[in-house]
N, C-alpha and C positions, 0 to 999 in steps of 0.2 A: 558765676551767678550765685549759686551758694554761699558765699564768703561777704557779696557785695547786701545778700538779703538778711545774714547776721548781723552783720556792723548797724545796718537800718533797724533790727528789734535791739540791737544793745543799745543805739540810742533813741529808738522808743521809751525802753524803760528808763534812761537816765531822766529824759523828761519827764516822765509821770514822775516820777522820785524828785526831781524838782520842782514841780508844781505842786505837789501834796507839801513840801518841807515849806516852802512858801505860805502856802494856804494854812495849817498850820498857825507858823508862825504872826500872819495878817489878820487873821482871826483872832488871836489874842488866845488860840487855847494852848498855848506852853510858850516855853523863853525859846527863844531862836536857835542857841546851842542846842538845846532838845526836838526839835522840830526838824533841824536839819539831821537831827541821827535819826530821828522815825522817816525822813526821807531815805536816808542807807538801807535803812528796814525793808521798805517799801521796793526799794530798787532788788534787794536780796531776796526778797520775799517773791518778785517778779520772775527775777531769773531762776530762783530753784523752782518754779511752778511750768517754766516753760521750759528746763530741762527736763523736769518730770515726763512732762506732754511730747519731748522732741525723744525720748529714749521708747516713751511707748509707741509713741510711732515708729521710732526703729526695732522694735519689738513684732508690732502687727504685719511691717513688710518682712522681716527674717522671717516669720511663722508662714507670711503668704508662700516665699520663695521655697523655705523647707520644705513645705507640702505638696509646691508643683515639683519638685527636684525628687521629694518620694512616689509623685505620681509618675514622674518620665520615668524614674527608676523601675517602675511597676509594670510600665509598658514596656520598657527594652527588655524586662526578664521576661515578659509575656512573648514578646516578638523571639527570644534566645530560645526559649521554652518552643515556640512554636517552629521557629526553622530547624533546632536539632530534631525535632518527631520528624519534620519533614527530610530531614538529611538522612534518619532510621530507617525513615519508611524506600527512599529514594535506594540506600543501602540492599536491604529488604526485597525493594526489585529487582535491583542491579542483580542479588546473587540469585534469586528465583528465575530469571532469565537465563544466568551464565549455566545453573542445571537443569533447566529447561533446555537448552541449546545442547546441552552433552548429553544429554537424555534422546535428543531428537537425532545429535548426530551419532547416538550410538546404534539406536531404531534402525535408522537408517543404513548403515553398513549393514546391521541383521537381514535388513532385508532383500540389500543387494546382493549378501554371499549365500542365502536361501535361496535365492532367485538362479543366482549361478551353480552352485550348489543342482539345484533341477534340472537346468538345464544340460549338466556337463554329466549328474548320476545316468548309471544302468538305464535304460529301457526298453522294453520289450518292440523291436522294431518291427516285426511280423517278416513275413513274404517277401522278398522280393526277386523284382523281374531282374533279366540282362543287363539292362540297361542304366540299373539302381543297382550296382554292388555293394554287398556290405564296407568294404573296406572306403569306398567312394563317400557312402552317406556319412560313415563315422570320422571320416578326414573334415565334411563341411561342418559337421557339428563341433568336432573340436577348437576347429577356427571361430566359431562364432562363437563358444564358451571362452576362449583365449580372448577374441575382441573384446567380449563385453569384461572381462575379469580385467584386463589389461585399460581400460576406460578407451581405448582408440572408439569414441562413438565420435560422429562431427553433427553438427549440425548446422544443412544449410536451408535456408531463407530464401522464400521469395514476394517480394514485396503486393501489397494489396494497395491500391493508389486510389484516391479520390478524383472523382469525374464532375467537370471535365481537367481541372487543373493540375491533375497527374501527378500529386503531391503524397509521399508515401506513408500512408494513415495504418496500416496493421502488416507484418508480415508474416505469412503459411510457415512452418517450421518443418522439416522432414530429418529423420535421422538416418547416418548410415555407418556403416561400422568401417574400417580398414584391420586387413588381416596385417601380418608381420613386414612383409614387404611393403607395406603403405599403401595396396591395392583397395580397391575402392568397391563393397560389397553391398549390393545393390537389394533389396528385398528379394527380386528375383532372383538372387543368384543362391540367396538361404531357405526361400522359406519353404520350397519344397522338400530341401531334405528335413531341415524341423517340423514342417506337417507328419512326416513320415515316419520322423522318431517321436514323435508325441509331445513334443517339448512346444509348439506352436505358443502355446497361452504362454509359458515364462518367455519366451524369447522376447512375445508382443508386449508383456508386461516390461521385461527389463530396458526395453527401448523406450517406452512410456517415461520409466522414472529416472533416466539419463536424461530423456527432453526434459523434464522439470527442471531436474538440477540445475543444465546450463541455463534454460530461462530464469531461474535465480539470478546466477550468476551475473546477468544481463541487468536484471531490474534491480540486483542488487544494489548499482552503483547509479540510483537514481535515472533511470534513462527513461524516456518517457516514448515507452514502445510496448505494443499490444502481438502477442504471437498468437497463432490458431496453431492446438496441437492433439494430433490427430492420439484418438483412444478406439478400441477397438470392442465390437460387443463382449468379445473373449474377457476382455480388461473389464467391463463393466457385469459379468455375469460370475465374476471368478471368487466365490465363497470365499476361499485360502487366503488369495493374493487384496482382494480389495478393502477389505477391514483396515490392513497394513499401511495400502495407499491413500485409503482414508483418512486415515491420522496421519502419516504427511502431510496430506492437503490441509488438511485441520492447522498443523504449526507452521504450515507457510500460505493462511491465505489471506495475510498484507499481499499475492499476487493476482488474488480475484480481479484487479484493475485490466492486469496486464496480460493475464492467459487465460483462452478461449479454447475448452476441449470440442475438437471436431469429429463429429462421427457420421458414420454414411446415412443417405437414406435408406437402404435396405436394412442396415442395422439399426435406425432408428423404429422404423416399421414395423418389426421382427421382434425388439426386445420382448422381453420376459417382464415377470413382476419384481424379479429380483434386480435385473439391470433398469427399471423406473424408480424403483425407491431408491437404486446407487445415484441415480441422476437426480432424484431429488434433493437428495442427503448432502451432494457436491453444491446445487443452488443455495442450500441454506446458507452455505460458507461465503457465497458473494459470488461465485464463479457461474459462468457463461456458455450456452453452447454454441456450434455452429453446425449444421447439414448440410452435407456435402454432397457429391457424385449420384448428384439428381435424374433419376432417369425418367419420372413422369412429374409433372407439373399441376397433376392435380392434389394439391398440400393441403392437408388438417391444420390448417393454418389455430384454429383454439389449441386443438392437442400440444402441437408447438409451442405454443404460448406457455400451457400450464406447466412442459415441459421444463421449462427456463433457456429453449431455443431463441439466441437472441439475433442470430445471422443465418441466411439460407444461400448457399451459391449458388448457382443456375447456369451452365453452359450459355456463351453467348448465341450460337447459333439456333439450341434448345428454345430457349428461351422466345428469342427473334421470332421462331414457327412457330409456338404458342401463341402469341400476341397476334398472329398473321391470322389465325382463328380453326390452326391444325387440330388443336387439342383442348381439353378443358384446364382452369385455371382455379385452383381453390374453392372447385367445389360451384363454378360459373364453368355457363355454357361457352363453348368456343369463341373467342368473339366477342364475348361477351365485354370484354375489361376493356375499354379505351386506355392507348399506350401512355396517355398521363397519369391516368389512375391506378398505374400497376404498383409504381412506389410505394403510394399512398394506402393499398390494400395492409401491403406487408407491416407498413408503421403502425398502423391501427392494433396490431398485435403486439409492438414492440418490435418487430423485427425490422432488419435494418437487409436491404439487399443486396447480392454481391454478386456479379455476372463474373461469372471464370471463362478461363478456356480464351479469351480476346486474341485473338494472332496477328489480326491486319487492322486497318486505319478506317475499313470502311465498316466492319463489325464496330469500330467506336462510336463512329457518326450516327449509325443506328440505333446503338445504346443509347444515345446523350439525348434521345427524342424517348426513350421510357422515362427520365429524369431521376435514372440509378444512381446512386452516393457514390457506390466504388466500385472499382474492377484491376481484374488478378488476369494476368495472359503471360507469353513470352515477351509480347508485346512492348509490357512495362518494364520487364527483366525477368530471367531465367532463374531457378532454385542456385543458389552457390554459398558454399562453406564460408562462415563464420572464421573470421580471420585468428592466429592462434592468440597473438599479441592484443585482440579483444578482450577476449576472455579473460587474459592475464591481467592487464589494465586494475588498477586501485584507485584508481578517482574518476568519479563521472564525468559522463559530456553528453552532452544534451545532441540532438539530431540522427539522423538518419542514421544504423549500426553501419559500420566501415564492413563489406563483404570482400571475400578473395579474387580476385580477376582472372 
């Protein structure tokens, strides 16, 4: 098209360069030889004018293209500029993390081999009877400094299901230790001699921060599971140990989602000013609590609330006689709560209810007429170890944790 629109202005101009040498010549203003050169004139004179014109215009689009080529230029250096800050800064975190992380896991060993460390040092055991030999207490303490030093903690599970569809939406976490033979050491079967030797608070504290670890390790690999793990006032009043456990909690609470510390109702009753502002201190972080091993039902359902208590268990039976109008309820007369509106109490505060203790099928039916969310029994499944090949596991899977049989 270009080539075909030259040819058309080169004979444009031959025309005009012949009609002028014509005109010219018929006019009578020069001899015809003359007339036809001032037509070459003309013809020459045309084409250097519109070379001139075709160059400036190659001129003005070169200038246009240069200035857009030095504006993209301008912009990829701006966009180079702007991803390497970003690949610095990216850098920048990456390494503030990676000693963040060996800060935390160094913390962390400190203050598990403190922890053991107390529990395994001298102490003064006092008195005892017959029946408590020294040689007896000092055997069970060594075992349980050996378990916990030796990491043989397990942790087993038992599932909190949603009603009525029996679907398992949180599960209780309990830890227990194995001595050397793979024997399976029950709280009962330590913590009398640790009451005894004084060590009770490190023992309760080092089971605490064993359940953290493994529910790390759990959530770590994306799993989308919620554990209740039981802390003890001892753990929540302990000057020493809790600043410690605090800033743990502090670098791992991406698990606020997933862990719910549970503590009794007596010791939530009972606390101190020291163990409310631990419990506060833990709420700021994201984390949840839950009350447990309810022996009256008549709940401070606000106090709860301010607490950052977000789950209340309730024996099914417990519960059942309350509602029957044995007892008071939150602060209502016996009887008072119609069995629909018992749910609805709890959520007004936020809290979410949870019937434990369910054994049989006719404690469910009765349940499913208060319109409780969930419930925890033998019922739905018994506590049982966290399988070891779990734990081990490097890539997630989504559903229920695989338990031992």
């Amino acid at each position: 098209m270009p080539r075909a629109l030259d040819i058309l202005i080169l004979l444009t101009y031959v025309a005009i360069a012949t009609v002028a040498a014509i005109g010219f010549e018929r006019l009578g203003l020069m001899p015809a030889t003359t007339a036809w050169m001032m037509g070459a004139i003309v013809f020459i004179v045309a084409g250097m004018a519109h070379s001139a014109a075709a160059r400036a215009q190659e001129r003005r689009t070169m200038e246009s293209e240069i200035h857009t080529l030095k504006a993209s230029n301008l912009a990829l250096a701006e966009e180079f500029e702007a991803a390497q800050k970003r690949l610095d800064e990216i850098t920048d975190e990456l390494r503030a993390e990676a000693v963040e992380r060996d800060n935390a896991l160094v913390h962390e060993v400190k203050v598990l081999e403190d922890l053991v460390r107390r529990v395994g040092g001298p102490v003064d055991t006092g008195p005892r009877t017959a029946s408590a030999p020294a040689s007896g207490t000092e055997t069970d303490i060594a075992t349980v400094r050996d378990a916990l030093s030796a990491n043989r903690v397990d942790l087993y599970l038992q599932p909190i299901v949603t009603l009525p569809q029996r679907r398992v939406a949180f599960y209780e976490g309990y830890t227990r230790l194995r001595d050397a033979t793979g024997r399976v050491l029950t709280p009962a079967s330590f913590i009398a001699a640790a009451e005894e030797a004084g060590v009770m608070t490190e023992v309760d504290n080092l089971l605490l921060f064993r359940c953290v670890q493994i529910v790390r390790r759990l959530t770590g690999q994306d799993r989308k599971v919620g554990i209740f793990c039981n802390i003890s006032l001892n753990s929540l009043s302990d000057e020493d140990f809790f600043p410690e456990f605090l800033d743990f909690v502090r670098q791992n609470k991406d698990l606020s989602g997933s862990l719910i510390f549970e503590i009794s109702q007596r010791a939530f009753e009972e606390r101190d000013a020291i163990a409310a502002r631990n419990m506060a201190r833990m709420a700021d972080f994201g984390f949840r609590f839950s009350v447990d091993q309810v022996q009256h039902v008549d709940l401070d359902l606000d106090d709860m609330e301010r607490a950052g208590v977000r789950f209340v268990k309730i024996g099914g039976q417990r519960l059942l006689d309350a509602v029957a109008g044995y007892e008071s309820i939150a602060g209502y007369e016996a009887g008072a709560i119609a069995h629909e509106d018992l749910a609805g109490m709890f959520a007004r505060h936020g809290i979410e209810l949870i019937v434990d203790k369910i054994e049989t099928e006719n404690t469910v039916v009765e349940v499913l007429e208060l319109d409780v969310a969930y419930g925890e029994g033998h019922l739905f499944g018994e506590p049982r170890p966290v399988r070891d090949d779990v734990l081990d596991e490097t890539t997630g899977q989504q559903g229920p944790v695989r338990l031992a049989s």
